[in-house]
N, C-alpha and C positions, 0 to 999 in steps of 0.2 A: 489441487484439491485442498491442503490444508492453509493453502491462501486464502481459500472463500469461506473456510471455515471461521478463520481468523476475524472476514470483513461480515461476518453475519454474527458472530459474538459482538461487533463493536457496532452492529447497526441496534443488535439488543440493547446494548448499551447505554445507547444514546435515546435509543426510545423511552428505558425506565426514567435515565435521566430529564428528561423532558419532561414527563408523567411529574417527577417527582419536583418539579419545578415549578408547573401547572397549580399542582398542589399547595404550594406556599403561600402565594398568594389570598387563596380564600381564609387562610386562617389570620393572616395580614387585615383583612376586613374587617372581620368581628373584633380584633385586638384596638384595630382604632374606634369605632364604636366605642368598647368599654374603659378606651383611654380619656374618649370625646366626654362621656357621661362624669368619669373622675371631676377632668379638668374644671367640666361647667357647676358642675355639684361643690365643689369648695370654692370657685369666684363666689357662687349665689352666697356660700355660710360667709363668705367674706364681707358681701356686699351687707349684709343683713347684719353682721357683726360693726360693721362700719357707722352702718343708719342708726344703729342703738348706743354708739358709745357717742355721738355730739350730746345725745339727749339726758345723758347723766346730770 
């Protein structure tokens, strides 16, 4: 009896865990998104920095 108890504690276990794994990911998503937006957003002031200093 308290063997099955034992293996239904760790099948909860494993189920939050998963859940909580699941999860991760989607916020993985939007993190690159607004890493992607960074990145492009200072090449551009770069690029744009670039084009303006030959022409001094």
């Amino acid at each position: 009896m308290a063997d099955n108890q034992t293996e239904t504690r760790q099948e909860r276990r494993e189920k939050k865990l998963k859940q909580k794994r699941e999860r991760i990911p989607q916020h993985g998503k939007g993190l690159v998104r607004i890493y992607k937006e960074a990145i492009l957003k200072r090449i551009n002031k770069l690029r744009n920095e670039k084009e303006k200093q030959p022409g001094k």
